[in-house]
Structure formats: structure tokens, C-alpha cells
PAMAR-850469 format. One record per residue: x, y, z of N, C-alpha, C, CB in turn; residue number from 0. Coordinates in Angstrom, 3 decimals. Atoms other than C-alpha are relative to their C-alpha. Glycine has a CB too. Layout:
N
@n_east = X; n_north = Y; n_up = Z; ca_east = X; ca_north = Y; ca_up = Z; c_east = X; c_north = Y; c_up = Z; cb_east = X; cb_north = Y; cb_up = Z; pos = NUM
...
//
This chain:
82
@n_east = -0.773; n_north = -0.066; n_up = 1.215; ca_east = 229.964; ca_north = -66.250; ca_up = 39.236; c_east = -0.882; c_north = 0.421; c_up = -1.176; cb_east = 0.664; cb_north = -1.344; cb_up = -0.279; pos = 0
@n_east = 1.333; n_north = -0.895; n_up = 1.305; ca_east = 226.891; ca_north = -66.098; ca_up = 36.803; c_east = -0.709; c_north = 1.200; c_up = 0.195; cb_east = -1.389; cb_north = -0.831; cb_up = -0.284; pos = 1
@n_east = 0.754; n_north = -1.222; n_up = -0.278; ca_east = 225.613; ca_north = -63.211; ca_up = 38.445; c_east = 1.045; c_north = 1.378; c_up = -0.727; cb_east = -0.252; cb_north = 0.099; cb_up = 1.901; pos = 2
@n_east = -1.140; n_north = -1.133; n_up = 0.240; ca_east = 229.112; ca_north = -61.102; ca_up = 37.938; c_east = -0.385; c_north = 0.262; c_up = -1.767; cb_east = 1.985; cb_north = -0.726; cb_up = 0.392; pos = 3
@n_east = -0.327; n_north = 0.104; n_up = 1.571; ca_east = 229.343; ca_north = -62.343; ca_up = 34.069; c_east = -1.884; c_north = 0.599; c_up = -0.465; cb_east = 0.628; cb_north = -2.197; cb_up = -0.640; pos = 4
@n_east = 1.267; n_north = -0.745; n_up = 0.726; ca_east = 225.456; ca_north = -61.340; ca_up = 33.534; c_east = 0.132; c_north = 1.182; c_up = 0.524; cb_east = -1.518; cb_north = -0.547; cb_up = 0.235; pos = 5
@n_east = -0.312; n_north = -1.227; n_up = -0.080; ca_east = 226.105; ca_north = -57.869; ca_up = 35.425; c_east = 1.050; c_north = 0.483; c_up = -0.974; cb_east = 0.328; cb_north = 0.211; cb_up = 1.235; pos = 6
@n_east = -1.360; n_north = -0.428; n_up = 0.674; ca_east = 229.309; ca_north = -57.307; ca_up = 33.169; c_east = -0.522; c_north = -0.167; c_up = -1.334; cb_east = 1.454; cb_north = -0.929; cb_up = 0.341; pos = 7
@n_east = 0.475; n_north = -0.180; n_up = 1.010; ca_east = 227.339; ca_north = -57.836; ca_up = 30.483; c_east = -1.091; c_north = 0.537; c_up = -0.629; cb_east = 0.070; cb_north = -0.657; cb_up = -0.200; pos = 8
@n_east = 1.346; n_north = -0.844; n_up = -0.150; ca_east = 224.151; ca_north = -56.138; ca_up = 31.016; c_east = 0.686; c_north = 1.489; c_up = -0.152; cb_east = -0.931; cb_north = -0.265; cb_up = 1.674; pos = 9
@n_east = -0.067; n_north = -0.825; n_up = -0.182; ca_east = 225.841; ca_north = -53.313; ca_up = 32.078; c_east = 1.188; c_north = 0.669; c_up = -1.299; cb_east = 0.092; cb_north = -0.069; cb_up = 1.352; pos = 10
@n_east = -1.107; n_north = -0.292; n_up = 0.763; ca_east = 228.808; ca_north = -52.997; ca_up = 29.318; c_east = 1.063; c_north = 0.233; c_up = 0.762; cb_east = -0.178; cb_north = 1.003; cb_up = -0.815; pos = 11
@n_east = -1.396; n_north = -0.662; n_up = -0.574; ca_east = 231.487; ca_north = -51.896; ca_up = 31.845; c_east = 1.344; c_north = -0.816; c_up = 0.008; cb_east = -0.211; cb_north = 0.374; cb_up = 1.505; pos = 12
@n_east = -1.460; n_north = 0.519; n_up = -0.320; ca_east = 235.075; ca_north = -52.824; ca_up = 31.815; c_east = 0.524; c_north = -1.553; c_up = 0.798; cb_east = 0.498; cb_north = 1.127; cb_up = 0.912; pos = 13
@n_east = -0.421; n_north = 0.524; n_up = -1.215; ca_east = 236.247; ca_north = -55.822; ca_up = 33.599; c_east = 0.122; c_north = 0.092; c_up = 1.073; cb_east = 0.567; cb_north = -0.171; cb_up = 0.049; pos = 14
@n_east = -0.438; n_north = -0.819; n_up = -2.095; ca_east = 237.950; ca_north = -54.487; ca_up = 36.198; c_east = -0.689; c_north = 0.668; c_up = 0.790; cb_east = 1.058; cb_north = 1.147; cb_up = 0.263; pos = 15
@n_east = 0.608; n_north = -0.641; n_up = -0.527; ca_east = 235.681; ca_north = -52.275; ca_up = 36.958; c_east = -1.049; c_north = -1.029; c_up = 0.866; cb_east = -0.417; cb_north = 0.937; cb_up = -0.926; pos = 16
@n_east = 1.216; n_north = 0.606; n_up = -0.121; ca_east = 233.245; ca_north = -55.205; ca_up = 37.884; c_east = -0.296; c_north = -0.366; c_up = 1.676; cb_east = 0.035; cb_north = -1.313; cb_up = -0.993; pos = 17
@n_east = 0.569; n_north = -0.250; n_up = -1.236; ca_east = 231.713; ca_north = -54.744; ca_up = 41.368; c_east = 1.012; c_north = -1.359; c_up = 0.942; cb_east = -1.987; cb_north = -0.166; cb_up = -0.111; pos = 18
@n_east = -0.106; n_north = 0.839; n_up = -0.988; ca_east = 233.705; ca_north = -56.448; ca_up = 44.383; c_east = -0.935; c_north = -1.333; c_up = 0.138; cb_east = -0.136; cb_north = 0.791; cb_up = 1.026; pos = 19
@n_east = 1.231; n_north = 1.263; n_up = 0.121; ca_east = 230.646; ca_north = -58.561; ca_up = 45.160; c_east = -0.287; c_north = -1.144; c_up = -0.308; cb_east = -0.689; cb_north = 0.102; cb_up = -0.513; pos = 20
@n_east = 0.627; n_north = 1.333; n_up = 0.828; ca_east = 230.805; ca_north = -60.902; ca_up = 42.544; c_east = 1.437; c_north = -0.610; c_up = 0.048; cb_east = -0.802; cb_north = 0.248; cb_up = -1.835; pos = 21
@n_east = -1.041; n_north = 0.681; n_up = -0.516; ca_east = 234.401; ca_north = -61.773; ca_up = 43.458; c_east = 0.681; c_north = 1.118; c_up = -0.796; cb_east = 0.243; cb_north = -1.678; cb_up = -0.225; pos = 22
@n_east = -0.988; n_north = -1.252; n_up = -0.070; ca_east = 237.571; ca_north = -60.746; ca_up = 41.975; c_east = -0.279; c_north = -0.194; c_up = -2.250; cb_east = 2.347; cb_north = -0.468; cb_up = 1.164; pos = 23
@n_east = 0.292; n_north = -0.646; n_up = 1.391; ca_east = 237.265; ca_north = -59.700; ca_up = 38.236; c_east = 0.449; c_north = -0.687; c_up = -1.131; cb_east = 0.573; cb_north = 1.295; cb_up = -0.126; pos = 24
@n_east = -0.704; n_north = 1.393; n_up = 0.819; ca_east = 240.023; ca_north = -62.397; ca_up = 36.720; c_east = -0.908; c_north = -0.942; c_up = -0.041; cb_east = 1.307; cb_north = -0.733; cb_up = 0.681; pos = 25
@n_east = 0.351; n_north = 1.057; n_up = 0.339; ca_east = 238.086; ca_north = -64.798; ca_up = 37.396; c_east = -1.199; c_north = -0.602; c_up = -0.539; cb_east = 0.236; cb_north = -0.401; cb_up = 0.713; pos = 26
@n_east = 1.403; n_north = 0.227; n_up = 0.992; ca_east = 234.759; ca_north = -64.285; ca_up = 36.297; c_east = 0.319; c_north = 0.395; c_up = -1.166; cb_east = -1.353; cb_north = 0.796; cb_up = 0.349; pos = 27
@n_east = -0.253; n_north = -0.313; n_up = 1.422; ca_east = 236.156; ca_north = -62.696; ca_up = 33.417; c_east = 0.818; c_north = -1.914; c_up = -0.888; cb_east = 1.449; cb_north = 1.759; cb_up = 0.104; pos = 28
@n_east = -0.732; n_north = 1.140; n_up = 0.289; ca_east = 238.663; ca_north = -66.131; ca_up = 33.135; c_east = -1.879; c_north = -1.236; c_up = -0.210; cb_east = 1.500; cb_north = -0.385; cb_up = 1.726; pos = 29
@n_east = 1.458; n_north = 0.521; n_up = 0.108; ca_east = 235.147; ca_north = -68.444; ca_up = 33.652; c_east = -0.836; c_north = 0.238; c_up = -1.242; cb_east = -0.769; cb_north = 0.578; cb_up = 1.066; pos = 30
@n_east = 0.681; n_north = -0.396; n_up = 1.156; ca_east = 233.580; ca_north = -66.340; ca_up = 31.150; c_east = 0.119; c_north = -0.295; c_up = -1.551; cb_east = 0.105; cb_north = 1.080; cb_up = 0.092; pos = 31
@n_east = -0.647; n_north = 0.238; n_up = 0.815; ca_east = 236.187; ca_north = -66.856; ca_up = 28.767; c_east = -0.053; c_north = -0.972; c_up = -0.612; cb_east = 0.772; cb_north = 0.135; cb_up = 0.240; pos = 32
@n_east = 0.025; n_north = 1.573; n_up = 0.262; ca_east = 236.586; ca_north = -70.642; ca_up = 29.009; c_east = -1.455; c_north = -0.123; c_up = -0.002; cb_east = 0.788; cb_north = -1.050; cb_up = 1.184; pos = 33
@n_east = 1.757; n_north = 0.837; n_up = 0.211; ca_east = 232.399; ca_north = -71.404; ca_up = 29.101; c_east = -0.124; c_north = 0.480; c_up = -1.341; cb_east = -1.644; cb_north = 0.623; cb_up = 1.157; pos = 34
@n_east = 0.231; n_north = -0.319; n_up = 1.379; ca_east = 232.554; ca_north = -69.228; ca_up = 26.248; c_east = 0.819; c_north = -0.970; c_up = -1.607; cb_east = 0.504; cb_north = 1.578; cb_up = 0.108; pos = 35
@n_east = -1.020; n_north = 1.270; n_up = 0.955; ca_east = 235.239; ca_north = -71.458; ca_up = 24.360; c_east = -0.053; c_north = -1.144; c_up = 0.068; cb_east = 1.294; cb_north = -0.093; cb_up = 0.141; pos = 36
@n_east = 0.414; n_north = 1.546; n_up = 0.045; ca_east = 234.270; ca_north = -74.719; ca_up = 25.543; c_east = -1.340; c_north = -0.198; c_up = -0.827; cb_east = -0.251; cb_north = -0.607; cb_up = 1.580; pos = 37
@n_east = 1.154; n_north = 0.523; n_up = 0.622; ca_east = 230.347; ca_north = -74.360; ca_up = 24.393; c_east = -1.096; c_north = -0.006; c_up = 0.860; cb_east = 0.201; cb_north = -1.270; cb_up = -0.489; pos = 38
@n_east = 0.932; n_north = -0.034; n_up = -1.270; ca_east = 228.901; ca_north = -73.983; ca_up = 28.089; c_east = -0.664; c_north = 1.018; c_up = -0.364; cb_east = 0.591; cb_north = 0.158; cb_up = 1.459; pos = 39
@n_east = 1.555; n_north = -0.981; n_up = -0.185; ca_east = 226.755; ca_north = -71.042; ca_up = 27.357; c_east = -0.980; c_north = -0.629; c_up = -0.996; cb_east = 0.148; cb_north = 1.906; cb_up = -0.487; pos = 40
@n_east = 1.027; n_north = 0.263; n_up = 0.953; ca_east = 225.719; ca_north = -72.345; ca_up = 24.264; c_east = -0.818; c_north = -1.521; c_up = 0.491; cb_east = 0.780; cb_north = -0.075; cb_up = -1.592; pos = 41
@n_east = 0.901; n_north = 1.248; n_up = -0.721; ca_east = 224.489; ca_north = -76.036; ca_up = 26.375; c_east = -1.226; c_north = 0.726; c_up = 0.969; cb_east = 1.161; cb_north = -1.096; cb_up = 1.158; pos = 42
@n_east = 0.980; n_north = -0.724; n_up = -0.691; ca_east = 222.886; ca_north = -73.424; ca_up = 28.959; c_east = -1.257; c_north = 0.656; c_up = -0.405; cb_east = 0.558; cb_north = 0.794; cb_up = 0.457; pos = 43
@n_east = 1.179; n_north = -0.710; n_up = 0.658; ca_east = 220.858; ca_north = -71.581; ca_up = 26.285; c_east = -0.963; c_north = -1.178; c_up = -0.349; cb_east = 0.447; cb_north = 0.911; cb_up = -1.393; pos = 44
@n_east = 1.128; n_north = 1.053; n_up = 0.951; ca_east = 219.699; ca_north = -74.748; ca_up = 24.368; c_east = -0.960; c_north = -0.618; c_up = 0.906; cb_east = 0.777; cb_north = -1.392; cb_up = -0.846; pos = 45
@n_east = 0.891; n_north = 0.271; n_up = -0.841; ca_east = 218.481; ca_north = -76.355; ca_up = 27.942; c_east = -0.778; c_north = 0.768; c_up = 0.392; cb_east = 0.353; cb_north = -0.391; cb_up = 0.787; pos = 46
@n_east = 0.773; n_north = -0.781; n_up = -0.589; ca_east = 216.941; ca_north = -73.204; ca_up = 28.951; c_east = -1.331; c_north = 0.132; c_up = -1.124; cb_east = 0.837; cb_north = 1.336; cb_up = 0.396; pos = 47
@n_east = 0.994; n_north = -0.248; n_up = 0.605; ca_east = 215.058; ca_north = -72.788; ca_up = 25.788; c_east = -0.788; c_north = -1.426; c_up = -0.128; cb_east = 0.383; cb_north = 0.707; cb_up = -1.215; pos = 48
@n_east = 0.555; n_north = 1.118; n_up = 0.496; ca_east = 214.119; ca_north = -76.546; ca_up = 25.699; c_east = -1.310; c_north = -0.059; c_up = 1.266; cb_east = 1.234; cb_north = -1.392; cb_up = -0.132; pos = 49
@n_east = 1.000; n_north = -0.057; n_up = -0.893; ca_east = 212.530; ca_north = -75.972; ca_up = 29.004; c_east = -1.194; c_north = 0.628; c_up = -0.083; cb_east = 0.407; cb_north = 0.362; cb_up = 0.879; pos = 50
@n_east = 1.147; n_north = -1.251; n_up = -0.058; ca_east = 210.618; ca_north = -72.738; ca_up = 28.475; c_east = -0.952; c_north = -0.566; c_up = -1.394; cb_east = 0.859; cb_north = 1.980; cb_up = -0.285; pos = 51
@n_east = 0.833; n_north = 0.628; n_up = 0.940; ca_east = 209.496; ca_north = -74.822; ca_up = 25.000; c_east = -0.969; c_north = -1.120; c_up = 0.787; cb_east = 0.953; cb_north = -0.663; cb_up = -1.148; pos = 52
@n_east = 0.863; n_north = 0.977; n_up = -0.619; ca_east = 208.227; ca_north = -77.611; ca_up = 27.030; c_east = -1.284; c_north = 0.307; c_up = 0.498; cb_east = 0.598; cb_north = -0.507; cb_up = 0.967; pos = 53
@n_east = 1.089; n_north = -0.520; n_up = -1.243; ca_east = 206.304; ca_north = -75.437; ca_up = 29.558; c_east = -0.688; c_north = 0.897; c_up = -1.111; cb_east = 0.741; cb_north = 1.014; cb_up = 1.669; pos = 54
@n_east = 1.069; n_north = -0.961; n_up = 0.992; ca_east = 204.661; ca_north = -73.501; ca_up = 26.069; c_east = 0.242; c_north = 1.425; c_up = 0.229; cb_east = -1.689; cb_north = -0.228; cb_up = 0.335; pos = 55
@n_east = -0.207; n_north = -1.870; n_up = -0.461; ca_east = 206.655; ca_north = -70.111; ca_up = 27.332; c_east = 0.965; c_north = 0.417; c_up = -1.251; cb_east = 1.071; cb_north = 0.427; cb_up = 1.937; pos = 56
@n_east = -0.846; n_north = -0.292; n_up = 1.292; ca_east = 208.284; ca_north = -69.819; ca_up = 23.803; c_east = -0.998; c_north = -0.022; c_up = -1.550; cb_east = 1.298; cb_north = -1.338; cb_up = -0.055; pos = 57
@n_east = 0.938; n_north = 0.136; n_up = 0.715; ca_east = 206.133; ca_north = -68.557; ca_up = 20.834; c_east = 0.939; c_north = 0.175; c_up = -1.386; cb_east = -1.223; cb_north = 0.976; cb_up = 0.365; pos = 58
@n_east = -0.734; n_north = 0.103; n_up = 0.750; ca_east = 208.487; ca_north = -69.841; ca_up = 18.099; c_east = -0.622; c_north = 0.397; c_up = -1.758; cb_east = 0.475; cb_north = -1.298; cb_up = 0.391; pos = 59
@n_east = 0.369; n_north = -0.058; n_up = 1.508; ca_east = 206.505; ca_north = -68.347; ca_up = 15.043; c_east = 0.324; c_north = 1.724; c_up = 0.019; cb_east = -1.901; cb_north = -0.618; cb_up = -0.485; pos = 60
@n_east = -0.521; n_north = -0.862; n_up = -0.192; ca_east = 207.696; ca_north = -65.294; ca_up = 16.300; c_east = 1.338; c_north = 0.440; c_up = -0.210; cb_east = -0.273; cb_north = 0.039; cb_up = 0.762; pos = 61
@n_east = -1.384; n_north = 0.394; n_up = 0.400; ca_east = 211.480; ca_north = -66.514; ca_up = 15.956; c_east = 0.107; c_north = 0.410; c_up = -1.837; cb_east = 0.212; cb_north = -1.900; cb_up = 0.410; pos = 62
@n_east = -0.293; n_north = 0.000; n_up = 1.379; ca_east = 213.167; ca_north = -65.538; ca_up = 12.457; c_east = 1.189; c_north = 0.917; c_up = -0.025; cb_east = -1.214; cb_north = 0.457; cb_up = -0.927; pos = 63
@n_east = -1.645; n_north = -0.157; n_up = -0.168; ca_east = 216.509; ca_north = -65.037; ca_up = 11.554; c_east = 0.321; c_north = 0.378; c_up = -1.940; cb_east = 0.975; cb_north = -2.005; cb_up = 0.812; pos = 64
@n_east = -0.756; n_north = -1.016; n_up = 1.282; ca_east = 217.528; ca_north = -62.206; ca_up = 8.196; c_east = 1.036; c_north = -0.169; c_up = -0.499; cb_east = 0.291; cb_north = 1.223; cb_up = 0.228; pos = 65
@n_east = -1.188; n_north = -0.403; n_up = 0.387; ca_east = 220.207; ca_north = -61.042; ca_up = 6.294; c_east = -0.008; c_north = 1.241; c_up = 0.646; cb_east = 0.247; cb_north = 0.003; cb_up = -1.429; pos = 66
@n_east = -0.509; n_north = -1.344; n_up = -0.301; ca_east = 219.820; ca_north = -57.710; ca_up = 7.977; c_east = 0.290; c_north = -0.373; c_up = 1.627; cb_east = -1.206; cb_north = 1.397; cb_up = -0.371; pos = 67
@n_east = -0.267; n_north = 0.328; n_up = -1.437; ca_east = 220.209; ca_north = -59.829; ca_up = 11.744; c_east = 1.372; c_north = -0.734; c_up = -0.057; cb_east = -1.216; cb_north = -0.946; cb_up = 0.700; pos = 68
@n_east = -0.951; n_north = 0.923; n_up = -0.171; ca_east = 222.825; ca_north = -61.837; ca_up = 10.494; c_east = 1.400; c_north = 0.599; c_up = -0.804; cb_east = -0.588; cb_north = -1.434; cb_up = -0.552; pos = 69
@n_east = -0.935; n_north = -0.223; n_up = 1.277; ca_east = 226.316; ca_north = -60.364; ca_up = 9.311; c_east = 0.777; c_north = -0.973; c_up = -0.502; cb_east = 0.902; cb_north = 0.958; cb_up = 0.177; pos = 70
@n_east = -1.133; n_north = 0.887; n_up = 0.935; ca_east = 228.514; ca_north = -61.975; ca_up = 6.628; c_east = 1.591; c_north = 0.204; c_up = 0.241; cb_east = -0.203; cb_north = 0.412; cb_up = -1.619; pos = 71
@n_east = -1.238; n_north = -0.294; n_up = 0.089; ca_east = 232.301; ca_north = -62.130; ca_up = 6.709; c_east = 0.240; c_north = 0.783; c_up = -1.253; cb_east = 0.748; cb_north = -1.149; cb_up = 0.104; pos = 72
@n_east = -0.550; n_north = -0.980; n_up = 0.780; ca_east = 233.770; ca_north = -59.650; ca_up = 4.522; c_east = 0.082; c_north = -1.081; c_up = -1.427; cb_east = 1.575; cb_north = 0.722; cb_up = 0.721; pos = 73
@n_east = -0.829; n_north = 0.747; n_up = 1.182; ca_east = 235.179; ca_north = -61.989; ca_up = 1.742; c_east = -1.593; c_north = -1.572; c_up = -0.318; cb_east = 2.277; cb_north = -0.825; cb_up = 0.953; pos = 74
@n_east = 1.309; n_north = 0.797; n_up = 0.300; ca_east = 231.440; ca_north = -64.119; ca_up = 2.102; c_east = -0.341; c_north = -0.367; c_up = -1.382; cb_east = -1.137; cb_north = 0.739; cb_up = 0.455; pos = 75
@n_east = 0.463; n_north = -0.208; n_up = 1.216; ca_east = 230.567; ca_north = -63.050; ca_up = -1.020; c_east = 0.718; c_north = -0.703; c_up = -1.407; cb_east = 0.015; cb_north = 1.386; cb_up = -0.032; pos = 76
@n_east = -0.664; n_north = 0.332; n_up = 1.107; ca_east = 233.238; ca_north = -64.512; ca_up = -3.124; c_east = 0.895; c_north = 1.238; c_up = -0.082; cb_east = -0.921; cb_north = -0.314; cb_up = -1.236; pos = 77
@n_east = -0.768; n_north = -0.792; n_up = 0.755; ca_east = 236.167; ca_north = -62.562; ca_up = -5.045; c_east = -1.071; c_north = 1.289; c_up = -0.406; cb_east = 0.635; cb_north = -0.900; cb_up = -1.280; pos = 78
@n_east = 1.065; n_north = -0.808; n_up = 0.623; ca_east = 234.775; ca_north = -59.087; ca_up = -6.247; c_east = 0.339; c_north = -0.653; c_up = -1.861; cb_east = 0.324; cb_north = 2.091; cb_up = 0.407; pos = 79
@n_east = 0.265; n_north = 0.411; n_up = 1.553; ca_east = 234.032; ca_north = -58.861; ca_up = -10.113; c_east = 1.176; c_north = 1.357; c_up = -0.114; cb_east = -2.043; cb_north = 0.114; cb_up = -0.893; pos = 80
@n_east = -1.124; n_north = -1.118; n_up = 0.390; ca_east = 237.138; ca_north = -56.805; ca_up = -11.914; c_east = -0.585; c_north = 0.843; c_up = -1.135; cb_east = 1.503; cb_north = -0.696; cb_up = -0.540; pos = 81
//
């Protein structure tokens, strides 16, 4: 199942299109959907990075987060000026 949803996302292609192999296309796409809306990828990332922090495989002074990495919602800014 995680293999399909990281091929389908590596690769950009279509759903449907997504290789036999990894089953049938609903349902890793369905899986994908719900982990994505429950919060499961985001528990998967935080343990993965807590690990690779542990083991010293994360050189967090390297980490840093912009205004040119991060976009704003349209209306962010406030009302315009008239």
C-alpha cells in the first residue's frame, strides 16, 4: 500500500494509471486519502524524523523555513488599502 502511494507520488501520474502491482488504484488512492485526513502521514513523518534525530542522521541547522518556501492565503494580508 505504501509502496503504490510513494510510486504515485514520486512519479506524478494519474491514479488510475497506477501500476497493477500495488493493487487496485481505489484503494491506495482511498488509504491515501483518509491517512492524509486523519494525520497518519503527519505521525509517520514526526516518528521518522525523531528517529533519524536520535541516531544524529538529521543536521537541523540546516533546516529553515521563509516567506519565499512558505505561501500565504490570498486574503493573509488583511483587506487591501483603497
Amino acid at each position: 500500500m505504501i509502496n503504490g502511494i510513494l510510486f504515485r507520488v514520486r512519479t506524478a501520474i494519474p491514479w488510475r494509471d497506477l501500476p497493477e502491482r500495488f493493487g487496485s488504484w481505489k484503494t491506495v488512492y482511498e488509504r491515501h486519502r483518509r491517512w492524509s485526513a486523519d494525520g497518519t502521514w503527519d505521525r509517520i513523518l514526526r516518528a521518522v524524523q525523531a528517529d533519524a534525530d536520535l541516531a544524529g542522521r538529521i543536521d537541523w541547522s540546516m533546516a529553515g523555513v521563509d516567506s519565499t518556501s512558505c505561501r500565504a492565503h490570498q486574503h493573509a494580508a488583511g483587506p487591501r488599502a483603497a
